[in-house]
N, C-alpha and C positions, 0 to 999 in steps of 0.2 A: 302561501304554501307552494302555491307553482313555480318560486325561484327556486326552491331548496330542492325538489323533488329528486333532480338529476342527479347534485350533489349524493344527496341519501343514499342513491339506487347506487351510485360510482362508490360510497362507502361501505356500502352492503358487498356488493362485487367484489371489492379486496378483501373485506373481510371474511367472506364465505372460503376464496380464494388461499389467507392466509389460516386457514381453520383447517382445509383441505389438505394443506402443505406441510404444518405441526405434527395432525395428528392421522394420516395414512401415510403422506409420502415420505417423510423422512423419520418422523415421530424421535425428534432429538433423546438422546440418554445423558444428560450431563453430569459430570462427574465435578462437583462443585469447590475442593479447595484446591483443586488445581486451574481450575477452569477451562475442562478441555472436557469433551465429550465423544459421541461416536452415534452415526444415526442407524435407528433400526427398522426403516422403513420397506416402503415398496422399491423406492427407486435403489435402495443398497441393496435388493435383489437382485432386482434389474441389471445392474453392475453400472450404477451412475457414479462416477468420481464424488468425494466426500466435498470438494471445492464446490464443483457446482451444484449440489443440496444446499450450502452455506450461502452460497451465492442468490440459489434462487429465492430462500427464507429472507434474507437480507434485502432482495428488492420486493420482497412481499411487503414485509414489515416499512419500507418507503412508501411504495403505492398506499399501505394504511395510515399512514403519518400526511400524506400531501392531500388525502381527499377527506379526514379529518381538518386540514387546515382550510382546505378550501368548503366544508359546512362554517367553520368558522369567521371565515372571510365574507363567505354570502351572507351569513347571520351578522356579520358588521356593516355591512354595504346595504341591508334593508332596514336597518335600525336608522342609520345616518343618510339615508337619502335625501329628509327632506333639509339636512343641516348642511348639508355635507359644504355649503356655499362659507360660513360659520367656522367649518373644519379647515379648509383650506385657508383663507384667511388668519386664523389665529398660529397655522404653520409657518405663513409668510410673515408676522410681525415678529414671529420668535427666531426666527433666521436672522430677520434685521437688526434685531438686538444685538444678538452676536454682533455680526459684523460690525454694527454701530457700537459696542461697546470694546474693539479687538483696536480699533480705530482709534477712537478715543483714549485709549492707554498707554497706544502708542506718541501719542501726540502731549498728555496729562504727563505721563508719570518719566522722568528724564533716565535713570536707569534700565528700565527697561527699552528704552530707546535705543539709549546707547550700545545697548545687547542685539537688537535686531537688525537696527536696519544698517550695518556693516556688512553680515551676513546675505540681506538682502542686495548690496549695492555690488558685493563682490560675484554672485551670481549675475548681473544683470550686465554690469560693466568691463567686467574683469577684476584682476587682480591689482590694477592699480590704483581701486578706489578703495582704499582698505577701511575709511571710515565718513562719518558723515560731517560734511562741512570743511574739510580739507583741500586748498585747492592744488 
């Protein structure tokens, strides 16, 4: 529980934050089949521009999405610690595949060859190697 803690309290904080921001300071009105609305808040007292009301709800609603992900990430990172040797490994073999199998097809399959590495030899060489095995 003492990994998460910080997380919690940084997700608490934006979310206290964007609660504050909903429903005193700008408390949106939206008018829904158009999709457009008008805030009736403190800060349109105030005489705050309707952009930066929009603006500050929008990076509200990020700060509550990143430290959401980031309870999610520490809850993945304490679950996998003791694997995590396991995790990494089975990323490295399924990499190699690819490659070992991009490889392989290239080499296997004579059409798809003949498609590629033209392409390939014209980047590398120039234009005067238009294809493979020409001399």
């Amino acid at each position: 529980m003492k990994y998460v803690k910080s997380s919690m309290i940084q997700c608490c904080v934006w979310g206290v934050l964007l609660d504050f921001g909903l429903t005193f300071a700008t408390i949106p009105y939206v008018l829904l089949p158009t999709i457009s609305g008008y805030p009736l808040g403190i800060l349109t007292s105030l005489g705050m521009s309707v952009k930066y009301q929009t603006f500050l709800i929008i990076e509200l609603l990020i700060g509550v999405g990143c430290s959401i992900i980031g309870i999610l990430e520490n809850r993945y990172t304490c679950i996998t610690r003791p694997t995590s040797t396991l995790n990494n490994l089975a990323f490295i073999l399924f990499s190699f595949h690819g490659i070992l199998t991009t490889i392989s097809i290239i080499f296997v399959h004579s059409p798809y060859r003949n498609a590629i590495l033209p392409s390939c030899l014209k980047r590398k060489m120039g234009p005067q190697a238009s294809s493979f095995g020409k001399d």
